[in-house]
C-alpha positions in Angstrom: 81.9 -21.3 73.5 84.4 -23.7 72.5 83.2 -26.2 74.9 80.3 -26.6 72.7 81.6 -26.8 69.5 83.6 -29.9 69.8 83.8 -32.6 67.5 80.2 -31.0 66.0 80.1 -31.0 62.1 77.1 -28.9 59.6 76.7 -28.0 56.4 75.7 -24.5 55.4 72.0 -23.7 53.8 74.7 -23.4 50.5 76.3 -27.2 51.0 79.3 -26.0 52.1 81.0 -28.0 55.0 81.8 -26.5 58.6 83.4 -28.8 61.4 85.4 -28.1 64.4 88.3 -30.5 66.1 88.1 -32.0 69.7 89.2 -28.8 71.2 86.3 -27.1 69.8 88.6 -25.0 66.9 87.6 -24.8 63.3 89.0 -27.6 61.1 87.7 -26.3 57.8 88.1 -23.2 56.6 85.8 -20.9 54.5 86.0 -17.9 51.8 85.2 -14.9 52.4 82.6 -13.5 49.7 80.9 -10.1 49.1 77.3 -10.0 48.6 77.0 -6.1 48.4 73.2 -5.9 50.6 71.9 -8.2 53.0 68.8 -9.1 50.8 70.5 -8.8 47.4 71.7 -12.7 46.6 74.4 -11.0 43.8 77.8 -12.7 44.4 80.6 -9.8 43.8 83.4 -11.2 44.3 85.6 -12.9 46.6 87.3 -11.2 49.5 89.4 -13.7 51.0 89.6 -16.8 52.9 90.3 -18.3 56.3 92.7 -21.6 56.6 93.0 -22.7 60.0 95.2 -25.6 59.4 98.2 -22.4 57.4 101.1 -21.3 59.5 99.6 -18.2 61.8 100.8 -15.8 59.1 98.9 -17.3 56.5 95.3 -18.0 58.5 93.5 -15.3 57.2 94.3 -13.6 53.5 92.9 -11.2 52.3 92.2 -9.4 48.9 92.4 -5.9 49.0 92.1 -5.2 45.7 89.0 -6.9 45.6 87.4 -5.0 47.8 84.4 -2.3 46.9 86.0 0.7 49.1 83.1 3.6 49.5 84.0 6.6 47.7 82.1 9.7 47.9 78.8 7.9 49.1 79.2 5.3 46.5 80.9 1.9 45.7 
């Protein structure tokens, strides 16, 4: 797959940027949000965020206590 994503650059329906290097990796990074149903266009929150240019350890953070855990059936 990386083959094909070389040097190729988009935006997002949102205006948000996406590009990928020569060797086909992910230059820009993105956030990770929660929209709690697939039709519902309610932002909750932001779970995290992926940085591909951070030290391995540091690539992807996340936010656990941002997260709506399911408890008893409900979030």
């Amino acid at each position: 797959l990386h083959q094909y994503l070389k040097k190729k650059h988009y935006q997002t329906k949102y205006g948000g940027e996406v590009s990928f290097d020569g060797r086909g990796e992910m230059d820009t990074g993105y956030i990770i949000y929660f929209f709690p149903y697939v039709n519902d266009a309610s932002y909750l929150g932001t779970l995290g965020r992926l940085i591909p240019s951070a030290p391995s350890d540091y690539k992807l953070i996340i936010h656990p206590d941002e997260i709506p855990w399911k408890i008893n059936n409900e979030m």
